[in-house]
C-alpha positions in Angstrom: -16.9 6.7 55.3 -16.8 7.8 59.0 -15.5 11.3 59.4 -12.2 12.2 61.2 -12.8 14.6 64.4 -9.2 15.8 65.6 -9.5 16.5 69.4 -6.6 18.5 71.3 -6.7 17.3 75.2 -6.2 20.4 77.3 -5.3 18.5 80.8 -3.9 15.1 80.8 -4.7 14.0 84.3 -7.6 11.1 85.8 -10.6 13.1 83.5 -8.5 13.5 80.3 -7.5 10.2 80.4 -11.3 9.0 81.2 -12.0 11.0 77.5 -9.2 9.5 76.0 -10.4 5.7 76.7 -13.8 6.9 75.9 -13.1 8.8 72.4 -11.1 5.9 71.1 -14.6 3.7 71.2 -16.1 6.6 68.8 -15.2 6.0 65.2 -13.4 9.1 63.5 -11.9 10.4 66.3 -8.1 10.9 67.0 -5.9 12.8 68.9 -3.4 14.5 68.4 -2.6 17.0 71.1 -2.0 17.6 74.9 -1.1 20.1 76.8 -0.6 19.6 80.7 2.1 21.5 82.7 2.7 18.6 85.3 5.3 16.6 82.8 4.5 13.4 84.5 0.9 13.2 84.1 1.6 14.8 80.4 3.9 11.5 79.7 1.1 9.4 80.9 -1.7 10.7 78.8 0.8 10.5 75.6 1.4 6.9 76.3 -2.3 6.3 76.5 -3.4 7.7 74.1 -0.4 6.7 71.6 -1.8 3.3 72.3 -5.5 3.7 72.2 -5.1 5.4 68.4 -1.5 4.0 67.4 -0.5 7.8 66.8 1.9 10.1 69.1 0.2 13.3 69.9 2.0 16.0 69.8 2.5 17.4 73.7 2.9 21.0 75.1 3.3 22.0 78.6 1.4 25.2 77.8 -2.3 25.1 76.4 -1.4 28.8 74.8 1.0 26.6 72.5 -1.6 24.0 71.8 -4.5 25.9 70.4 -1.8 27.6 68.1 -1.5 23.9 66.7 -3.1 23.4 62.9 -4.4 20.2 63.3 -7.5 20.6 65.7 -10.7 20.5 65.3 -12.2 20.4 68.5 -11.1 20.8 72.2 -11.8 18.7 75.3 -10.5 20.8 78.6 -10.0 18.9 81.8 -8.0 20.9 83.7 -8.0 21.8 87.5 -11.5 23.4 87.9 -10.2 27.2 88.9 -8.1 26.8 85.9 -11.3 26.7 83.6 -12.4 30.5 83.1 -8.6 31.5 81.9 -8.4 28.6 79.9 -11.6 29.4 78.4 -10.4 33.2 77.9 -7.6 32.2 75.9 -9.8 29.9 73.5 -12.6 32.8 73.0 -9.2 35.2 71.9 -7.8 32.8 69.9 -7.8 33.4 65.7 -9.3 29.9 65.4 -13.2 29.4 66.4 -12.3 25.4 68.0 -15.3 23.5 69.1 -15.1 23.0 73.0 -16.2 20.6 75.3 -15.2 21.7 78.9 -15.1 20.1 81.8 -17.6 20.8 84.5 -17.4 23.0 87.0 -17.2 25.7 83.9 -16.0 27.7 86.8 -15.4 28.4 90.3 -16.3 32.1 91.0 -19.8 33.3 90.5 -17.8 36.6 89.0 -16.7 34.7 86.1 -20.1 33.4 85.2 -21.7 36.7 83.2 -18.4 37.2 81.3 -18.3 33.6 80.5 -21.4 33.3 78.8 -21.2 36.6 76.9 -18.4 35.4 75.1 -19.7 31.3 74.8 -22.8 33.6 73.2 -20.6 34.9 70.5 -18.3 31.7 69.6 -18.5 30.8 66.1 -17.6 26.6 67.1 -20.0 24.9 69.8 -19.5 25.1 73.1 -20.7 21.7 75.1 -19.9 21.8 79.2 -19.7 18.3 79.8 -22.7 17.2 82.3 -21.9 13.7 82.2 -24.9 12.7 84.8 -27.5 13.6 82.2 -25.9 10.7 79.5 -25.8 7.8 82.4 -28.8 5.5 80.6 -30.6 5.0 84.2 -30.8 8.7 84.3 -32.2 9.3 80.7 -34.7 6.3 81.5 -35.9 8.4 84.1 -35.9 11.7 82.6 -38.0 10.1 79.6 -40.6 8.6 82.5 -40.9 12.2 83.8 -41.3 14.1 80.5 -43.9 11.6 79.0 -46.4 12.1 82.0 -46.0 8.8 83.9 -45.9 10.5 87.4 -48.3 13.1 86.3 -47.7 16.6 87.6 -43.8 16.9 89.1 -43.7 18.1 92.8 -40.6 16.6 94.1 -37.0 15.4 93.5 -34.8 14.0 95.4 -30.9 13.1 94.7 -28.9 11.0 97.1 -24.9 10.2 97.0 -23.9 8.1 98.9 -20.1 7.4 97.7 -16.3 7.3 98.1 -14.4 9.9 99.1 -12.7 12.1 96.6 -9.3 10.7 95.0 -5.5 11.7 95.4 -5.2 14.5 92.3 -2.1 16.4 91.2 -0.7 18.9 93.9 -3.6 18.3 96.0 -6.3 20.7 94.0 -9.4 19.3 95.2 -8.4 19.4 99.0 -9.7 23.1 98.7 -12.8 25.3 98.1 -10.8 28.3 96.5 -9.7 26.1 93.6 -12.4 23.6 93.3 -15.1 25.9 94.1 -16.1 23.8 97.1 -17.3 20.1 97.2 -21.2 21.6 95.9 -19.7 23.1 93.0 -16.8 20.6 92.3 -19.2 17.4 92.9 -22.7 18.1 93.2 -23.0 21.1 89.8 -24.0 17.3 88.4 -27.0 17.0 90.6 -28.2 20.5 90.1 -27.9 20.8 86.6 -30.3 17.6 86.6 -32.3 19.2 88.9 -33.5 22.2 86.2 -33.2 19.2 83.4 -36.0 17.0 84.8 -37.8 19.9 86.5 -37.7 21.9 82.9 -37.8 25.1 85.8 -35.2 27.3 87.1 -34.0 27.8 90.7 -35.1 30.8 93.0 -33.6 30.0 96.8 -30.7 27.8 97.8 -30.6 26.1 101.4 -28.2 24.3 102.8 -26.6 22.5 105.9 -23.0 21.0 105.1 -19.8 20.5 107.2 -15.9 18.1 107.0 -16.8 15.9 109.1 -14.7 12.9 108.5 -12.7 12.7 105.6 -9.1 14.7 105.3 -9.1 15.7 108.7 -5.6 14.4 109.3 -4.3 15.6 106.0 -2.1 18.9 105.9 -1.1 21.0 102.6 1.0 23.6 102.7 0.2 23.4 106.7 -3.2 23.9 105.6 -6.0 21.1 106.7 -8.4 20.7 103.8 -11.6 22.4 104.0 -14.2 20.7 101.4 -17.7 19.5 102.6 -17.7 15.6 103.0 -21.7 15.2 103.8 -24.5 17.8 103.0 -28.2 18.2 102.7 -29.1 20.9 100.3 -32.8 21.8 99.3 -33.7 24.4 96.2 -36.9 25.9 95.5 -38.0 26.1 92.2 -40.3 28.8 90.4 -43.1 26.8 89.9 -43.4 25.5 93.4 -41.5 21.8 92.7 -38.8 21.3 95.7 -35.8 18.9 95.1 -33.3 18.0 97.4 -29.9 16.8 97.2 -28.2 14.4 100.2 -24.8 13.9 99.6 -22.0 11.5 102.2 -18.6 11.3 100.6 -17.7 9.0 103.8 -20.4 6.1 102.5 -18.6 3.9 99.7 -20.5 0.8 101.5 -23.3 1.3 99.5 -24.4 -0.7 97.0 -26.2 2.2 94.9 -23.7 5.4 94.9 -26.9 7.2 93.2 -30.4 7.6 93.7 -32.3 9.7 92.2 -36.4 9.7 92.9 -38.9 12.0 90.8 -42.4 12.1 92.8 -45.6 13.9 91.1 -49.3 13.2 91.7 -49.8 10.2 89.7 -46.3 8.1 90.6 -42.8 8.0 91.6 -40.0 6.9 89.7 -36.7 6.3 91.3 -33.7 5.2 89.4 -30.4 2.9 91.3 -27.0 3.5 90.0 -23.9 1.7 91.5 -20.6 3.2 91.5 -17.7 2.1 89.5 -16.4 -1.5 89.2 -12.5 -0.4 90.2 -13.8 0.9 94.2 -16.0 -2.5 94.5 -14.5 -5.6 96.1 -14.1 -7.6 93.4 -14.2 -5.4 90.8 -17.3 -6.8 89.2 -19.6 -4.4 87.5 -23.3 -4.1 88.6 -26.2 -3.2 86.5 -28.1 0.0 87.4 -32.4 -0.1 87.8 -35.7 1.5 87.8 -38.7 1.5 89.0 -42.2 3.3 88.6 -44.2 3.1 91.4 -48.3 4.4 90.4 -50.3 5.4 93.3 -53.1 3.5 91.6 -52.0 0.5 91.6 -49.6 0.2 94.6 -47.7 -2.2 92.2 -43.7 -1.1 92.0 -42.7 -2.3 88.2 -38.7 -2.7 88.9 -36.4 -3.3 85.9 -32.5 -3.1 85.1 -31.0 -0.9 82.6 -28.4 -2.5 81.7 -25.0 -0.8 80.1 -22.2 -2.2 77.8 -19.4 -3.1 80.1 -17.0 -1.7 77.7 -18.7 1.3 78.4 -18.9 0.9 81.9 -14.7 0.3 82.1 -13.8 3.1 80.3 -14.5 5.6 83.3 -15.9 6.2 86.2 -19.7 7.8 85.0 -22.0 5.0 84.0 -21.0 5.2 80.1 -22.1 8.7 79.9 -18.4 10.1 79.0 -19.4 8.1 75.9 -22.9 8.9 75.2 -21.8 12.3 75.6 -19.2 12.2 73.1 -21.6 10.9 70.9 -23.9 14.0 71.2 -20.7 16.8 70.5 -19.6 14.5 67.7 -23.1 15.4 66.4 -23.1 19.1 67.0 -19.5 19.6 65.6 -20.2 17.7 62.9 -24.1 18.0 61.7 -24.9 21.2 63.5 -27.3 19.1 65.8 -28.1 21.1 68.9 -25.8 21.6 72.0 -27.7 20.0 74.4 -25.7 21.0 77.5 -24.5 24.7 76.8 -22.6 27.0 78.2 -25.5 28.9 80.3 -26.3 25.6 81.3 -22.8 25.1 82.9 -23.1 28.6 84.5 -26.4 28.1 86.3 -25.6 24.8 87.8 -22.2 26.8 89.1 -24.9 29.2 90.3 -26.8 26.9 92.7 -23.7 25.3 93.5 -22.2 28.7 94.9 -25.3 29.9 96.7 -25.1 25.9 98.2 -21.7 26.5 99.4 -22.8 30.4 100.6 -25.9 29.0 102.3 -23.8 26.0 104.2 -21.3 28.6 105.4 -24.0 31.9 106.7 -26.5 29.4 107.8 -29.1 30.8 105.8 -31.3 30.9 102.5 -30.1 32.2 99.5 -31.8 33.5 96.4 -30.9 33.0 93.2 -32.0 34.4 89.5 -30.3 33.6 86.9 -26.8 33.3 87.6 -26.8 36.3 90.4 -27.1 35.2 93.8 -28.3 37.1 97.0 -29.0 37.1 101.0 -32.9 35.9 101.1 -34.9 38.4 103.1 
């Protein structure tokens, strides 16, 4: 008999919904909560999800009143980023120990990070910030090329994005760095949390040229223009001498592959291909995502697809990794099995994603240890 998981939804708008589709495809789960305090996207989430499980949740404009709800067991927050670290405080304080998945960014201000992960250290329930990138299948593939030795000693890693511009949200919250963090915290945390994954290494200087260039420029909130990145290049230099590098163009959704991510050592490189989602493509027809090792022996690329359920693949906008990663806090709430994405994890990548933004602005190299960040010499 598959065991029931009882999830409370803690923001109901385009990410809460992409969980929703996803944790009905996991056996066991339900939901039966939601809190949002935008009533509209609250009533759209409740109709979803009343008919992916054929249950009404119950709905609460105020998460406060949620997590004082009996029949939880675990929570999934994806709220407005700068929303995160209050959210968070209010779930550490609470009488119940709830299992959490959170949304990345965990947060937006570098301030929030040591306070954060004192009190993820002393949670009694897991606490899984969800990385989706590391769950995409191409990515894994990759990562599994790289950790059993098939381009010998790692020296470099690059990461391309080369996608859409970012989407309409409620009131306009991603149009601006104080409430998202900035578009290399917001977007790109992804890339750099992969970045110490497949280096097994950890940061020491951040640079980083970046500018909005093209996309927004005509918008106006609150007679404000938006001021998030659209294009960057961002380099980090890791402890052990291995350089990766991150190239993203939010004005590029022409491309075939909206990913690229290429892993170069002594003996090889390995590069996976990862298209974007079905719903931007003319057409709408999925495409399947590839790989290919490239030995310096043999000068013989061996290029193959990795191919991904299509249920999967329309149930959000990540590649099937909302699902794969479900899988993976299913198994920790339930078995015990490790957190494999915890809430250090989610701090650091905030980290190099802050001293990105810091290093884009001052025109100059940041260090980094840990999760402090500083003005290189």
């Amino acid at each position: 008999m598959v065991e029931t998981l009882r999830y409370g939804l803690i923001g109901a708008g385009m990410m809460g919904r992409e969980h929703l589709r996803n944790l009905q495809l996991v056996p066991g789960s339900r939901v039966t909560a939601l809190s949002d305090p935008v009533e509209a996207s609250l009533a759209q989430s409740a109709r979803l999800a009343h008919d992916l499980f054929g249950e009404a949740p119950a709905v609460f404009a105020d998460h406060r009143a949620l997590l004082a709800r009996g029949e939880i067991d675990a929570l999934v927050i994806a709220s407005p980023n700068d929303t995160h670290a209050a959210i968070l405080a209010d779930v550490f304080a609470a009488p119940r120990a709830h299992a959490v998945l959170v949304e990345k960014p965990a947060c937006t201000r570098i301030e929030d990070c040591a306070p954060l992960a004192a009190a993820a250290a002393s949670h009694r329930a897991p606490i899984w910030v969800a990385m989706e990138y590391r769950y995409m299948p191409p990515v894994a593939e990759l990562r599994r090329e790289v950790r059993e030795g098939a381009v010998g000693r790692l020296r470099m890693l690059a990461i391309r994005e080369h996608r859409y511009p970012f989407l309409a949200k409620v009131g306009d919250w991603n149009r601006f760095a104080r409430r998202t963090g900035g578009t290399l915290v917001e977007k790109c945390c992804h890339y750099f949390d992969l970045m110490r994954l497949i280096a097994e290494d950890e940061p020491v200087r951040v640079y980083a040229s970046g500018a909005a260039d093209v996309n927004h420029r005509d918008e106006r909130h609150d007679g404000a223009v938006p001021d998030i990145l659209d294009n960057a290049f961002v380099i980090v230099d890791f402890r052990s001498g291995i350089r990766a590098m991150l190239d993203l163009c939010m004005f590029a959704e022409g491309a075939y592959w909206q990913e690229t991510i290429t892993a170069t050592g002594d003996a090889a490189r390995v590069e996976c291909f990862i298209p974007g989602p079905a719903r931007f493509w003319p057409g709408g027809a999925e495409r399947t995502a590839e790989i290919e090792l490239s030995p310096r022996a043999t000068q013989a690329p061996v290029r193959r697809p990795v191919p991904v359920d299509e249920t999967l693949l329309r149930a959000g906008d990540h590649h099937g990794s909302t699902y794969f990663q479900h899988l993976g806090f299913r198994r920790a709430v339930l078995d015990g099995a490790p957190v494999e994405v915890t809430m250090l994890d989610g701090l650091k990548a905030v980290a190099i994603g802050l001293a990105a933004e810091r290093s884009a602005r001052q025109h100059r190299a940041i260090a980094i240890d840990g999760l402090a960040l500083a003005t290189a010499p």
